[in-house]
N, C-alpha and C positions, 0 to 999 in steps of 0.2 A: 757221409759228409754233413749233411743238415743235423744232424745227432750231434755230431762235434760241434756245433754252432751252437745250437742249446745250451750245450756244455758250458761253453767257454766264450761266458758274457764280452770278456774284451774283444774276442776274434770278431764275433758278429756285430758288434760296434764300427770294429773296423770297416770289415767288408759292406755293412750295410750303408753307412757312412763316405766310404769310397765311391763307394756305388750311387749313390744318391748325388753326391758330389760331381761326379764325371757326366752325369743325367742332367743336372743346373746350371752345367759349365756348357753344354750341347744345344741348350733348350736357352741360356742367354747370350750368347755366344752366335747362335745362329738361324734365332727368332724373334727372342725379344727384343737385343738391341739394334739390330739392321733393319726389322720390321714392325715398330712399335715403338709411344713415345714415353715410353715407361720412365727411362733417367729424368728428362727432361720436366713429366711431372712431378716426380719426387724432389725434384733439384727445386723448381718452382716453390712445390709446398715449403720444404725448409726457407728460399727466401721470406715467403710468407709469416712461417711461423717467426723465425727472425726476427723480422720488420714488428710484428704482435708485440713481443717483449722487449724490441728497442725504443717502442714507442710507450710502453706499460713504465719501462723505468726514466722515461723522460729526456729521451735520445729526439732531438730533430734530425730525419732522414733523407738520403741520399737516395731518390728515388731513378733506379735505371733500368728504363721499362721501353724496350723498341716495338709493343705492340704481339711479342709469340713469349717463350717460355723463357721467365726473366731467370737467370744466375749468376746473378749479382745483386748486393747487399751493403749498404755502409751506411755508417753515420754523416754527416750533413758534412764535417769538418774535413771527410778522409776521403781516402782513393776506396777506401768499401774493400770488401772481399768477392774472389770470385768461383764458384763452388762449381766442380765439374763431376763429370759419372763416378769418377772412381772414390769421390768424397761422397758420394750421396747416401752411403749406408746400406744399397742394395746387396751387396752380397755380403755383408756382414747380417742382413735378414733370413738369406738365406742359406748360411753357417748357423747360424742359430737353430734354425729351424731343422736343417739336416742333424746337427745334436741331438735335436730334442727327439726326433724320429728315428736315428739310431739307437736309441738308449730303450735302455726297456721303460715301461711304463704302461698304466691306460689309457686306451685310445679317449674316452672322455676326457682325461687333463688334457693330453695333447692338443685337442681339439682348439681349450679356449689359452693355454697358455701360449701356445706357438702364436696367436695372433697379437694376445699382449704384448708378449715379446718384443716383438717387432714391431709396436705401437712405440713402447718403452727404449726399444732402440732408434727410433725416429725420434724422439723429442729429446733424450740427451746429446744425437748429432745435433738437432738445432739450438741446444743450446753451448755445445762446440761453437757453432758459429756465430753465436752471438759474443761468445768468450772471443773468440779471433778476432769481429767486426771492433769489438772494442778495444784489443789489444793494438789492433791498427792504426786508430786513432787518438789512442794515447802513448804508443811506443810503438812506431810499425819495425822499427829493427828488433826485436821480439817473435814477429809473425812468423818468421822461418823453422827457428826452433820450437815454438809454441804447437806449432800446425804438425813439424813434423812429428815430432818425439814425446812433448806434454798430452796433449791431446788422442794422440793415437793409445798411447799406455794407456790415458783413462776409459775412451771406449771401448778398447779391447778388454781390459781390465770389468767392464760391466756386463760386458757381452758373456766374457767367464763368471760373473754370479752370477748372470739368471741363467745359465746351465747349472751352476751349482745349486740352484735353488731349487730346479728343475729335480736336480740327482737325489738331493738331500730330503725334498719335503712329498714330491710327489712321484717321482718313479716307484716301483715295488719291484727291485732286484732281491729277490729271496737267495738264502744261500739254503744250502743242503747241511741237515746236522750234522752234526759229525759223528763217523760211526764208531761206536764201543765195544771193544771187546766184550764177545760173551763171556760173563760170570761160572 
């Protein structure tokens, strides 16, 4: 069985993948989000960063801060946006990161790419939301399709190149020659 896995780089992507998968689903599911403020930091920093580049491009803000972990974000003019666990990126970090560790590879790349990664996937979600904060304030009948369907393709859509960048530049999936008939 392990010989067939060797084998047959896809199978063990999967199983390895699967596997890894059903372990992050167990582990946030019934650690970190009931007992830990893991979303809620995440959620925070993206207001953060948000707020950073709404004020870089000369946005006056809509500050909504009850004193714990703010999630919410807008411009001075709007109703703001308001960002919940399931928008926060986390488990798109950690889809990413199960690719990266499924896939062949060496454990040095993995090491520092897997945390760019997910550095890189945190600051194109926050500039998702600064795409949205501003979308809302100058068209909020926009917001729905924008958040649901524009925005999602493009994160997902990035989250599939730095896997592929991943496959393409630094994995070393060797194939085996191919055999020739003896002469």
């Amino acid at each position: 069985m392990i010989s067939k896995l060797k084998d047959n780089p896809l199978l063990s992507f999967l199983i390895i993948g699967a596997l890894a998968y059903l372990g992050w689903y167990v582990l946030y599911e019934f650690v970190l989000r009931p007992h830990s403020s893991l979303d809620e930091w995440v959620v925070d920093q993206i207001v953060k960063g948000t707020e950073s580049i709404l004020e870089i491009l000369g946005y006056e803000l809509r500050v909504f801060d009850d004193g714990t972990w703010r999630n919410h974000v807008g411009i001075a003019s709007s109703p703001g946006v308001t960002i919940g666990a399931p928008c926060d990126g986390i488990i798109l970090f950690a889809l990413f990161s199960i690719f990266v560790l499924a896939y062949p590879g060496p454990w040095k790349h993995k090491a520092w790419f897997m945390p760019l990664g997910v550095v890189a996937i945190h600051y194109i979600n926050v500039l998702r939301v600064v795409a949205l904060a501003t979308i809302v304030n100058y068209r909020p009948d926009l917001l729905d399709f924008n958040h649901d369907y524009t925005f999602t393709v493009i994160v997902y859509a990035f989250v599939f190149l730095l896997w592929y960048i991943w496959v393409q530049k630094f994995s070393v999936q060797k194939t085996k020659p191919a055999k020739t008939p003896a002469s």
